[in-house]
C-alpha positions in Angstrom: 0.0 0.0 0.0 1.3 3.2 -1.0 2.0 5.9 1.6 1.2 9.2 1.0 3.0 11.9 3.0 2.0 14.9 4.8 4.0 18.0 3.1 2.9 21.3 2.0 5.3 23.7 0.2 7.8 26.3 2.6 6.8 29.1 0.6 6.6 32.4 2.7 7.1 30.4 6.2 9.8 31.8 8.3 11.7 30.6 11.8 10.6 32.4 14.6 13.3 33.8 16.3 12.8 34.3 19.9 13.3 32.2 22.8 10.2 30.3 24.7 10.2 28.4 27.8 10.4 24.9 27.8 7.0 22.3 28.1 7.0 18.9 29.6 6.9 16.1 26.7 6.5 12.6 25.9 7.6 10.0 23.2 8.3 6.9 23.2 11.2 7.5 20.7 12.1 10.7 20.8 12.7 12.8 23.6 14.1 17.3 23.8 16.7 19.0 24.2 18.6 22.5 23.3 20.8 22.1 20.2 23.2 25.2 18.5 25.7 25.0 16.3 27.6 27.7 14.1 26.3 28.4 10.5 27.5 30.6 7.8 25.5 31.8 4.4 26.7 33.4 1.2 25.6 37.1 1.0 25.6 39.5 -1.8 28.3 42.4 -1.6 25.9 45.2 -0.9 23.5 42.9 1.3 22.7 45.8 4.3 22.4 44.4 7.6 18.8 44.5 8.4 18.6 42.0 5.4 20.7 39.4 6.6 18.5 37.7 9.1 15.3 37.8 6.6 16.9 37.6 3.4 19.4 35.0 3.8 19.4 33.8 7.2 16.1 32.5 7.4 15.8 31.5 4.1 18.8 29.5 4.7 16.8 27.8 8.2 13.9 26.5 6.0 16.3 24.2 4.5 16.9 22.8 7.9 14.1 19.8 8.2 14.8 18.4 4.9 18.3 16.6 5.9 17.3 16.4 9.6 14.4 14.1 8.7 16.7 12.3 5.8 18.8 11.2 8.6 18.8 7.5 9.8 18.3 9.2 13.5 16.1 11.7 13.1 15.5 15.3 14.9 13.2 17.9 14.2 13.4 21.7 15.3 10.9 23.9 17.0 10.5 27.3 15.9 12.0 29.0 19.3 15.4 29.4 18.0 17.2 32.3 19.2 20.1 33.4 16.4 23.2 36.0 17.1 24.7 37.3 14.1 28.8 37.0 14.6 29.4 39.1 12.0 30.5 39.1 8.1 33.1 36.9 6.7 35.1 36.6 3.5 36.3 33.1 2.4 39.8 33.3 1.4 40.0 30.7 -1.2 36.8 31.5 -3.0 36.8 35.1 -1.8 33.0 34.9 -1.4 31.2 36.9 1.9 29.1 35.4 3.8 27.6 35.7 7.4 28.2 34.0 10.3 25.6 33.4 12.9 25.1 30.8 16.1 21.9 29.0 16.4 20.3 27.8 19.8 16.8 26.5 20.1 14.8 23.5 20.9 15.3 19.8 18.7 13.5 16.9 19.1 15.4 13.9 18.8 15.7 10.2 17.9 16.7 8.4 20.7 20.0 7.4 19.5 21.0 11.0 19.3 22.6 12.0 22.6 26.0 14.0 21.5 25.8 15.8 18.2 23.5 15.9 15.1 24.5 16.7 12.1 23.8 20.2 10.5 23.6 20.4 6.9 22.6 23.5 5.0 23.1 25.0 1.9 25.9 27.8 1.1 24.6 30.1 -1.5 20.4 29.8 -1.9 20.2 30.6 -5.6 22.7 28.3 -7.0 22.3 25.5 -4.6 18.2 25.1 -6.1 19.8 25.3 -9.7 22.3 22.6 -8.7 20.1 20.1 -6.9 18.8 17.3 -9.2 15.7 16.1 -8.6 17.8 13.1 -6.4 18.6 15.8 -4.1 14.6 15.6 -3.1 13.8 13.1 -0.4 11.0 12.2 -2.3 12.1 13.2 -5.9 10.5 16.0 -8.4 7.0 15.8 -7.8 8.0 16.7 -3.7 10.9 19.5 -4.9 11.0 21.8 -2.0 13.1 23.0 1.2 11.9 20.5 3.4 12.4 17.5 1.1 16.1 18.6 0.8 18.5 16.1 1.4 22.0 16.2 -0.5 23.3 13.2 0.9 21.0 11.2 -1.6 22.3 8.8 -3.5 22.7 10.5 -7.0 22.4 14.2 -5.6 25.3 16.5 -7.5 25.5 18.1 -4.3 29.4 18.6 -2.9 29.8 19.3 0.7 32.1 22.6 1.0 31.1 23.9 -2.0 27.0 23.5 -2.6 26.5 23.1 1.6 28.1 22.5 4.3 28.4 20.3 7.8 28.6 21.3 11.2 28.1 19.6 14.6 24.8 20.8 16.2 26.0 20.0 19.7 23.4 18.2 22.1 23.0 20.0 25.4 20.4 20.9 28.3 19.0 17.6 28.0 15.4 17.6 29.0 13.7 14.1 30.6 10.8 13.0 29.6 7.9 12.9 31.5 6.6 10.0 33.6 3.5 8.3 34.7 1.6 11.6 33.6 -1.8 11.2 32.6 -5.4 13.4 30.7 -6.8 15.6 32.9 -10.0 13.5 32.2 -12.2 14.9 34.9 -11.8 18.1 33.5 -12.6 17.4 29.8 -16.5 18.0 30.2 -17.7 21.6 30.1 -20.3 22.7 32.7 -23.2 21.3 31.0 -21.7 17.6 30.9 -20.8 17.3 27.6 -16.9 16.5 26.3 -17.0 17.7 22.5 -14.2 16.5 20.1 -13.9 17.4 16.7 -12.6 15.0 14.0 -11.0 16.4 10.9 -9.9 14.9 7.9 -8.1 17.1 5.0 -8.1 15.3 1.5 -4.6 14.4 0.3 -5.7 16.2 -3.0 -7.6 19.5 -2.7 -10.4 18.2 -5.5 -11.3 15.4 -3.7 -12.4 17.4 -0.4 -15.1 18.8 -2.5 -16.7 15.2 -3.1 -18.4 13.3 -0.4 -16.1 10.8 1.4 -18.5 7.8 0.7 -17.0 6.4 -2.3 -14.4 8.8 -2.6 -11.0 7.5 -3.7 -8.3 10.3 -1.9 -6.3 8.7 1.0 -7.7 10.4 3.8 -11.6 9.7 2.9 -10.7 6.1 3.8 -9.4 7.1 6.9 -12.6 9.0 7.7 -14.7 6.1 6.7 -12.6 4.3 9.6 -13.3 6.3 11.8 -17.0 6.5 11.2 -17.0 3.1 11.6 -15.2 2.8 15.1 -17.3 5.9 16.5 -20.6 3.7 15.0 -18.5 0.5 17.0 -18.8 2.7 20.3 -22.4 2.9 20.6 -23.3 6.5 18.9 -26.3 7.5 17.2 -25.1 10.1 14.2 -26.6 12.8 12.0 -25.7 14.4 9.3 -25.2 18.3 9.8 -26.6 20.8 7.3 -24.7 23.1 5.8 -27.3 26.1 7.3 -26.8 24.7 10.9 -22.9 25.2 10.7 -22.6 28.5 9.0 -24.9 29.9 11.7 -23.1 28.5 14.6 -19.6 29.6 13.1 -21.1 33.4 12.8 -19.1 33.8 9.3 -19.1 36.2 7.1 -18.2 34.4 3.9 -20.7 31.5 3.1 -19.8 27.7 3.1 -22.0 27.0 -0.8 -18.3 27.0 -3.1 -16.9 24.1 -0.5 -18.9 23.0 2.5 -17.1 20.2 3.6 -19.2 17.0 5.1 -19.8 17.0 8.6 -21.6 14.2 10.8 -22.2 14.3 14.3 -22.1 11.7 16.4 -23.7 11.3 20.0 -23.3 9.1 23.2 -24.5 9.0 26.8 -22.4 7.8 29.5 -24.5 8.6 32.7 -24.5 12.2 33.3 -22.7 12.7 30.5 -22.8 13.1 27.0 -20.1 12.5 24.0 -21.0 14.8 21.4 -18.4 14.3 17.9 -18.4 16.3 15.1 -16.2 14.4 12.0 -15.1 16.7 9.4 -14.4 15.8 5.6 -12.9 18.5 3.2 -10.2 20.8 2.2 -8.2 21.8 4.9 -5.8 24.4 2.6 -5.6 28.3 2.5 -8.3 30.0 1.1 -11.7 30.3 0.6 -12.4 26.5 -0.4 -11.0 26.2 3.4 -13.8 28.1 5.1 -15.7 25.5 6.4 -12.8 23.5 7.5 -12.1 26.9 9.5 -15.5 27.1 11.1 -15.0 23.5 12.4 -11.7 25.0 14.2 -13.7 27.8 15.7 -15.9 24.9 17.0 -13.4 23.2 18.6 -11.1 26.2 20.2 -14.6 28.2 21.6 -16.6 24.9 22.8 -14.9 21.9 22.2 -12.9 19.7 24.7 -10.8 17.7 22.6 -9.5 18.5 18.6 -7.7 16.3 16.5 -6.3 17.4 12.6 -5.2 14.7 10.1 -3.9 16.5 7.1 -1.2 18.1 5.1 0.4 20.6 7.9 0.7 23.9 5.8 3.7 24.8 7.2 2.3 26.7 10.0 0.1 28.7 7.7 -3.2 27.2 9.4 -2.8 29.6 12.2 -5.8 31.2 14.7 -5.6 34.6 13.4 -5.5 34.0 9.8 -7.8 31.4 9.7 -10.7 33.8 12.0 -9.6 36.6 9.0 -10.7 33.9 6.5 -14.0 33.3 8.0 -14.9 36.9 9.3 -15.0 36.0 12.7 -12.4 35.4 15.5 -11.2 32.2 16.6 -10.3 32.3 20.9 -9.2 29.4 22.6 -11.5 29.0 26.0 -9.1 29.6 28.2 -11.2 28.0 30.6 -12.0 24.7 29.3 -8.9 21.7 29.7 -7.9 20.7 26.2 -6.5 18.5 24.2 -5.6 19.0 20.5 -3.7 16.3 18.3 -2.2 17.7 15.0 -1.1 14.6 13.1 0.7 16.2 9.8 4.3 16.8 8.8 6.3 18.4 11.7 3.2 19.8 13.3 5.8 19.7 16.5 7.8 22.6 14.8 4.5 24.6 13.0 1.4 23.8 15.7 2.9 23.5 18.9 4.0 27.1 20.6 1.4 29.1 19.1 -1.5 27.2 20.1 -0.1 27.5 23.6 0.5 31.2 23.2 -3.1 31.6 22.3 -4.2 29.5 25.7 -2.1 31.7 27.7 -3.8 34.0 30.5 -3.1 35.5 33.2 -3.5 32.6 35.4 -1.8 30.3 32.9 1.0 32.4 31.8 2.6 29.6 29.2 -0.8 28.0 28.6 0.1 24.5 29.4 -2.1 24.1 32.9 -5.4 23.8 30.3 -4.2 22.2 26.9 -2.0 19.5 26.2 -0.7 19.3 22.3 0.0 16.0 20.5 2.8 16.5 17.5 4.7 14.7 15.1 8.4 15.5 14.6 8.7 14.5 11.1 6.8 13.4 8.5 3.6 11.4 8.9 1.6 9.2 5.9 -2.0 9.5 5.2 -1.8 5.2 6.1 -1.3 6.0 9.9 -3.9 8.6 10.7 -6.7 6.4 11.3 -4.4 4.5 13.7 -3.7 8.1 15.6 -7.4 9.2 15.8 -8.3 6.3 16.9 -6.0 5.1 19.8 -6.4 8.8 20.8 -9.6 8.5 21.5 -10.2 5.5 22.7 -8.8 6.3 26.5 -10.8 9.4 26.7 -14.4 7.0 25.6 -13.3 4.1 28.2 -12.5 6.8 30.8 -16.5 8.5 30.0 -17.3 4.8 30.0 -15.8 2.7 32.5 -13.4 5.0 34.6 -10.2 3.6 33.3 -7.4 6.2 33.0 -4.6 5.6 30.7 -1.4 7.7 31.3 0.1 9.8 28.5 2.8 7.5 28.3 0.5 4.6 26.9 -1.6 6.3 24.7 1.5 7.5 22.9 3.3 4.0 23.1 0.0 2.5 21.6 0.5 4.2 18.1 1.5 1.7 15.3 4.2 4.2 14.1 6.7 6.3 14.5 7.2 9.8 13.4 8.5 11.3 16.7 4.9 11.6 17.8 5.1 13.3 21.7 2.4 15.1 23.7 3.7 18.6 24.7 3.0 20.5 28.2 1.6 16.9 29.5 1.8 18.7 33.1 
């Protein structure tokens, strides 16, 4: 069976440079740490200063995944990476300039990592795209970006010292993972009883989101009808939800007619309390053809309990603010409401991790960590292991509604049939 991966093109996504504090995680192969090592980039003579970090230092950074994931011990890097410039430097046997800078911020890392990971990154950012073969791709031309890059490819024209270069990206601060931690289940209901999850699944290929996932041949619509299946499995009545019902609880300005999506709710009683599910099917890409994809996020963030995205990542572009712009209404996370949201694309640990906490942050819960716990993967994902995901995610929080049984953190993210660096962050 062919496995489809989780990519989106790099285009416009920068590193954020700043520092963050540190979260608790889990995984069972991967664990943190703080990383830096010392990189260099070509520059043009008249490059002015205030150019250096967005022009050439960050473009440089995006090509930073590509060989860390190619790597038979893999890391992956969160965007918290603070960088000092050292200064401007000319090569004296190719008498090119280039700037110098030192790089510190959070990896994750394979297990077998526990001294140094290898660096690799390209020299000059023009040339190096014109010399790359379509070998120098992880996954070949039809994946040809920054993230794929990987010049140690069998085939790849690529010479180190003159297209990119190595350096040591030193291991240090260690962090340890967390232990016997578990859901803070008890607090998943809201005050009138009710836990809502949301369930979203984004079609491998755009034009298939806009078909109904019945008979619908993309990747993820198979993964969807898996999960229909399991939720019917588990005792819930369903429904499907009318486009009208869902544009008037989202608020939105723009209408969902051009792409609605297919929604189904789903609805169980465990005592005092009810399960309410809401299972998405559509396009989960920029843009308008997005919007009710968007609305299903504002669900989960203002009243939900527990959110789960299977999908291409974007690269970070599937943000709160932009996505509220999209759909002419804000998205706020309840800062009051214990959550748990799962983002099972590529790298989601580097693009969805820090600012969904940010945007949980209050007063009372400065970092945002006390009232959300964020599941990530470190590299990437296939469209073959999100059923697997959704479902052994859920499946602890339905026995604990159920039959009181509380799995820890640590087996839930054991239980998953793959690894891709999959952790939970801020598991407190």
């Amino acid at each position: 069976m062919l496995h489809r991966l989780l990519f989106a093109p790099l285009t416009g996504c920068l590193l954020l440079l700043t520092g963050a504090p540190a979260f608790a995680y889990y995984s069972k192969d991967s664990y943190e740490s703080e990383v830096t090592f010392t990189s260099m980039v070509e520059i043009a003579e008249d490059a002015p200063d205030f150019l250096l970090l967005p022009s050439y230092i960050n473009r440089q950074l995006l090509y930073l995944a590509g060989p860390l994931q190619a790597a038979p011990k893999k890391a992956a890097a969160k965007n918290d990476a603070k960088v000092d410039v050292l200064g401007k430097h000319r090569d004296s046997r190719t008498g090119k300039l280039h700037v110098r800078y030192r790089y510190t911020g959070t990896f994750v890392l394979d297990n077998g990592l526990q001294e140094v990971v290898k660096i690799r990154l390209p020299l000059n950012l023009d040339e190096v795209w014109e010399r790359s073969s379509d070998s120098c791709f992880s996954w070949g031309d039809k994946y040809r970006m920054a993230y794929f890059w990987a010049p140690l490819n069998k085939g790849c024209p690529l010479v180190d010292g003159v297209d990119y270069f190595t350096a040591d990206g030193v291991i240090v601060a260690k962090r340890a993972n967390t232990t016997n931690t578990a859901p803070a289940y008890e607090r998943l209901a809201n005050g009138n009883g009710e836990i809502r999850i949301v369930l979203t699944y984004g079609a491998d290929d755009d034009k298939n989101g806009k078909s109904a996932p019945e008979k619908n041949s993309d990747y993820n619509a198979a993964n969807y009808r898996s999960v229909r299946k399991f939720l019917l499995g588990q005792g819930f009545s369903v429904r499907a939800m009318p486009v009208d019902e869902r544009e008037r609880e989202c608020g939105n300005a723009k209408p969902l007619a051009a792409s609605p999506g297919h929604v189904e709710e789903f609805a169980r009683k465990d005592g005092g309390r009810r399960i309410i599910v809401r299972l998405f099917w559509g396009v989960t890409n920029i843009g308008e053809d997005s919007v009710a994809f968007f609305c299903m996020v504002k669900e989960a963030a203002e009243r939900g309990s527990v959110f789960l995205y299977a999908g291409h990542s974007r690269v970070g572009l599937l943000d709160l603010t932009y996505m509220g712009e999209q759909i002419g209404a804000p998205i706020r996370l309840n800062h009051d409401q214990y959550q748990i949201y799962g983002f099972f694309g590529c790298s989601s640990y580097s693009y969805y991790n820090l600012s969904y906490f940010e945007a949980k942050a209050s007063k009372a819960d400065p970092e945002g960590t006390k009232n959300a716990d964020i599941i990530t993967n470190g590299i990437t994902g296939s469209f073959a292991s999100m059923a697997d995901f959704s479902i052994k995610t859920l499946t602890p929080i339905l026995n604990w509604s159920a039959r009181g049984t509380r799995a820890t953190w640590q087996q839930v993210m054991n239980s998953y049939s793959e690894r891709f660096l999959t952790g939970v962050n801020g598991d407190e």
